[in-house]
N, C-alpha and C positions, 0 to 999 in steps of 0.2 A: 377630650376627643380621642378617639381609639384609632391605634395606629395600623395599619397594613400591613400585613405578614403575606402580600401574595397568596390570598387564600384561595384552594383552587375549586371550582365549580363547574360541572357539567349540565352542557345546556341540553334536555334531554325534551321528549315527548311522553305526556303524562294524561291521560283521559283527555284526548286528543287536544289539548297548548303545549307549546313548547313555555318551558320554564328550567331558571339555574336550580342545581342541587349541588349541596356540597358533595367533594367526593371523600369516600373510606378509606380510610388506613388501615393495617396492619398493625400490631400491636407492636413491630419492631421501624416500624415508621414507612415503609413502604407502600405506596398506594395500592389501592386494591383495582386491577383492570374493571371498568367500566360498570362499579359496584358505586351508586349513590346513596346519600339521607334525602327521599322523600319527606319525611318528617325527623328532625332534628330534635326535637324539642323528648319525641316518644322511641329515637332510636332507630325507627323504620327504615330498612335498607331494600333497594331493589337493583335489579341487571338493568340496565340500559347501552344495550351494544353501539347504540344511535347516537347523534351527536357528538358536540368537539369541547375539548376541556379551556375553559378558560379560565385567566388570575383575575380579581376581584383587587382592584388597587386604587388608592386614590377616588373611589368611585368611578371610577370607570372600569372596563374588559377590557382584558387582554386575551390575545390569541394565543391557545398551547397546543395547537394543534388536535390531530385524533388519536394520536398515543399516548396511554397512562402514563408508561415509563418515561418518554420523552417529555411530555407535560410537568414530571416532576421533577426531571431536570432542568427545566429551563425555569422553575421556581426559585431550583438552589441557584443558577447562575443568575437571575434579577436580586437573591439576597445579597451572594458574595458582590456583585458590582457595585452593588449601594455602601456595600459597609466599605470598598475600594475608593469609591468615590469620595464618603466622605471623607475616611484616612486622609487622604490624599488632597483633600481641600478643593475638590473639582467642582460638589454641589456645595451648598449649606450641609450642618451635621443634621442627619437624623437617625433617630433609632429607629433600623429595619427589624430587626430579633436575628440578627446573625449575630455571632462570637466575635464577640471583640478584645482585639488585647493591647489595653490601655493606651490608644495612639498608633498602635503602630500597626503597619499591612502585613496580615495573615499570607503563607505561603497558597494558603485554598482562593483566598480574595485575588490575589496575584496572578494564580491560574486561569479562573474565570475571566479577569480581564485582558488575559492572551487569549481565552480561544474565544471573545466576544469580537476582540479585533481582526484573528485571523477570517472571521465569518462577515466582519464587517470588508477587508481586503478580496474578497471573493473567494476566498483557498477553496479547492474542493472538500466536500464534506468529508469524502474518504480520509483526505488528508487529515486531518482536522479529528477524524476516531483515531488516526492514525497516532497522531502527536499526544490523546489526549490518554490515550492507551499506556504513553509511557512517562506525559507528567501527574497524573493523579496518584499511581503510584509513587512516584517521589516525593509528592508531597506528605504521602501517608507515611514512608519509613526511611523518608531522610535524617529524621532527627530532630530536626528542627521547625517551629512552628513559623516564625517569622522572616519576613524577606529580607530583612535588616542584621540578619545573623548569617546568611551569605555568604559575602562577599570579604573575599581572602581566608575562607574555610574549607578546604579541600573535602573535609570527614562529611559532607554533606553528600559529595557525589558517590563516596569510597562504602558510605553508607548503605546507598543505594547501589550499586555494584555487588556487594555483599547480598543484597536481599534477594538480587533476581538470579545470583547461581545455587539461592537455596530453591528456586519454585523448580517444580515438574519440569522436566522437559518432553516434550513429544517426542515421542520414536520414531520419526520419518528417513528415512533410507538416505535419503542426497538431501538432508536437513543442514546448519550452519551454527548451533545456537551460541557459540561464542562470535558470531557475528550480528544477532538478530540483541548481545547484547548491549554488541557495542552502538548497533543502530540508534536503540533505548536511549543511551547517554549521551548519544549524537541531537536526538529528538530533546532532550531537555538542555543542553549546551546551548540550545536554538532559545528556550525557553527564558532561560536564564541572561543569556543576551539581549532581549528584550528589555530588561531592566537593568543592564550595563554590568550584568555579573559575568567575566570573562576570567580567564586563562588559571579557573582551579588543579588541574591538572597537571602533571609534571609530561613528557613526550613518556616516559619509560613505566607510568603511572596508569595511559589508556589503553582500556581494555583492545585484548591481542585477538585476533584471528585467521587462519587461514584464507586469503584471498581466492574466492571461487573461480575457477578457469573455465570458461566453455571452451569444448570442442567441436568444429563443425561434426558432420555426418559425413565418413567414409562412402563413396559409390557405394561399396558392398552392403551397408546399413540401408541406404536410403532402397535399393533393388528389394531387403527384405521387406521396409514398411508399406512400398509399391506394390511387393506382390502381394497382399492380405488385402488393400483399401478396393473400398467398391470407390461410384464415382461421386461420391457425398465428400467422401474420408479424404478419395482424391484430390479436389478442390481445395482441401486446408491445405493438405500439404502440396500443392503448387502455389497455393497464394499465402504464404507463410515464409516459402523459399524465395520464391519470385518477388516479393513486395518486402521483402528485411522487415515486416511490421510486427509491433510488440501486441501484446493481448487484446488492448482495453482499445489500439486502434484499430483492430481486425472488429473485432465486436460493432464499435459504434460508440464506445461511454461519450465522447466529448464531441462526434459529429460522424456520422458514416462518411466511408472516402467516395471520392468523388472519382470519377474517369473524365478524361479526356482524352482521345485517339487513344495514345500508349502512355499516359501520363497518371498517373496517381496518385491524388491528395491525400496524406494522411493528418488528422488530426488528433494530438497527443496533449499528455497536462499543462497545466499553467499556459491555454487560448499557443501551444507551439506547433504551427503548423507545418508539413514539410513536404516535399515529392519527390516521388520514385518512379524512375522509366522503369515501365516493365514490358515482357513479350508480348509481342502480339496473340498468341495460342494464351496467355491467360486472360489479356484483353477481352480478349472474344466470349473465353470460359465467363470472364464477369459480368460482359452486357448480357449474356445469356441467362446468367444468373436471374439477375434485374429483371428480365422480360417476363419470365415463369414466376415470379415472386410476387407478393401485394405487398411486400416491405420495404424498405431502404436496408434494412442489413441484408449482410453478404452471410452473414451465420442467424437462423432462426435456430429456436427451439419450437418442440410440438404445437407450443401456444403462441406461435409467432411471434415471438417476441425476441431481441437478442437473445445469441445464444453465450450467456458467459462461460461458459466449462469447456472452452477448447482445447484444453491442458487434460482435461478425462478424456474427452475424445480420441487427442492425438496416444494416451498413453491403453487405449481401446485398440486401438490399430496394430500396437508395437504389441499386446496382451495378443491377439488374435492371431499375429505373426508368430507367435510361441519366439519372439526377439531376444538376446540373452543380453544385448546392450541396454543402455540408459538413453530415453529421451527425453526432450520436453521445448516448449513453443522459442524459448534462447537458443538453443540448438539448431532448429530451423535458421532462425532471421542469421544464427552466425553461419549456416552452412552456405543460404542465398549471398551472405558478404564475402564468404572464402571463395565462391566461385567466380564473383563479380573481378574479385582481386589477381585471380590467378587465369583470369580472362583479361587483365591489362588495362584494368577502370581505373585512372587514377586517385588515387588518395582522396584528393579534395573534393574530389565529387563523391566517391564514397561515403566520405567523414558526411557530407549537406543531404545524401539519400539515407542514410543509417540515424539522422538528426544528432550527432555528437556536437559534445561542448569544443573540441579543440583536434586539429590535426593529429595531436600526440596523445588523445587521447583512441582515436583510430587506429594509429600505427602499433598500437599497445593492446590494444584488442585484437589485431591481428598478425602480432609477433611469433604466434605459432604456426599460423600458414606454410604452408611447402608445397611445391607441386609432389603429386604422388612418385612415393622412387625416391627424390632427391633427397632425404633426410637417411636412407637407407642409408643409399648409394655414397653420400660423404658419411656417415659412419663409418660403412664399408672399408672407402679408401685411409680413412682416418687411423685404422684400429692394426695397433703395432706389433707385427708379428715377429715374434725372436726367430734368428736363425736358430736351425738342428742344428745342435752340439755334437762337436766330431770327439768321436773317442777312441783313443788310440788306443790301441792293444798290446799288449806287451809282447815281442817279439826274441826268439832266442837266435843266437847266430856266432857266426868265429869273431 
């Protein structure tokens, strides 16, 4: 009986039935987008844009969706599970045609069964490219092939550390990347705990970076990006200030906010939802919004649809102001919390309208606050002036 390799087939439209076709590969194993064998037997390849790919397993379909690339991913990840599963004594053994090494769970088998779980736990998909961004590489040049070589092996993560300050880095102006690597090893430390691999690193061992500080926006800043916005531009940056809200909840990704009189639901990752009183003049601006719109977002693009680039926007405003400072959508939501703070909002309602994990992690975020003047002004008095030194003269006399 022949075994199942998740073979993959597109179910396409052919002298008008619909019927499976294998789909094409690449000569270096990558599928060919939406390139089928109408005839197998004689080689015969056509386009078919139509239709969704499915696996061929067990005699039955499966769903791969309408992406090739995705389609062939979710092939390798039904192989690595099965050859996880069996390792692992979860199913009976079978041979899937994945790499097996003699009994024991591959680092790739291991991967795929974190990010089957994390998809099974709901994570967001972002997330989920996010984490998978920075374990597939470790799998590929950690060193080592199996999970069972791990644990109490530091050279595994030191491995990996090594390889990502050989890659390119982008040229971005207010970029971080000794922090985008420690993220990296942050995102597989996660990975690794999953399967009870904890505390390879020494404290003096993890990667260093400089902790990024926002500053709010001085009056003086915010008058120049005022005077450039028409009343579109406008809009963000009072509901940006006024609402403390980060990108993806301005937008909409996880639910557009909601109003109530002067109340504001924002909804943010992992189903955390939070509210913010805001003013009544942006209140207004927003049900106004709503009325003139056919959408539930507060930011459309041309094609009504969310607008995600409010970060090109805002930095469109500050370009157009001929601005010679640094913005960007953290600087608003910190400049909305500096004023809140130095208008006499206490703490704790601040920390539950900003959505922070912890009081202290509030007070720490707004550790540079001053009212304007006041940091001058105790400099000022602070700063130690020597007395003028008397110099005597030499003097002749009886």
């Amino acid at each position: 009986m022949g075994i199942s390799r998740y073979t993959l087939y597109k179910y396409v439209r052919i002298d008008g039935s619909w019927r499976y076709c294998k789909a094409a590969y690449h000569d270096n194993n990558k599928i060919k987008p939406d390139i089928v064998f109408v005839n197998v037997k004689e080689g015969l390849l056509e386009k078919h844009p139509e239709g969704r790919y499915y696996m061929s397993h067990n005699g039955g379909w499966i769903d791969a969706g309408t992406d090739a690339l995705e389609a062939q991913r979710k092939r390798k990840q039904r192989l690595t599970l099965d050859e996880y599963n069996r390792l692992s004594g979860a199913t009976p053994a079978k041979n899937t045609g994945a790499p097996l090494v003699a009994g024991r769970i591959t680092l790739a088998a291991a991967a795929e069964k974190y990010f089957a779980n994390c998809e099974a736990r709901g994570l967001d998909p972002e997330s989920i490219r996010k984490y998978r961004a920075a374990v597939d590489p470790f799998v590929q040049h950690c060193g080592v092939t199996c999970l069972d070589e791990c644990p109490d092996n530091k050279r595994v993560l030191l491995n990996y550390m090594g390889w990502l300050r050989k890659q390119p880095v982008p040229e971005r102006k207010h970029g971080n990347p000794k922090r985008a690597i420690a993220n990296k090893v942050g995102d597989v430390r996660i990975f690794l705990k999953e399967f009870g691999i904890t505390k390879l690193l020494k404290k003096n061992e993890e990667p260093k970076y400089h902790k990024k500080i926002v500053v709010a926006h001085p009056d003086e800043e915010l008058d120049v990006l005022y005077g450039a916005a028409d009343a579109e531009e406008t809009f963000l940056l009072d509901f940006f200030i006024g609402s403390m809200a980060r990108d993806h909840e301005a937008y909409g990704k996880y639910g557009h906010p909601d109003l109530t009189g002067t109340t504001l639901t924002l909804y943010g990752k992992q189903h955390k939802t939070r509210t913010v009183e805001i003013s009544q003049r942006l209140a207004d601006a927003t049900r106004g919004r709503r009325k003139r719109s056919n959408s539930q977002a507060l930011f459309v693009n041309r094609n009504g649809k969310p607008d995600q680039h409010l970060l090109r926007n805002l930095q469109n405003i500050a370009k157009k102001a001929g601005a010679e400072f640094h913005t960007e959508l953290h600087k608003l939501r910190k400049t909305g919390a500096s004023r809140r703070y130095l208008a006499g909002l206490p703490l704790p309602t601040l920390r539950l309208e900003l959505g922070q994990a912890s009081l202290a992690e509030t007070q720490d975020y707004l550790a540079d606050v001053r009212k304007p003047g006041e940091a001058k002004k105790a400099v000022a008095d602070a700063d130690f002036l020597p007395k003028p030194k008397v110099v005597k003269t030499g003097t002749t006399g009886d």
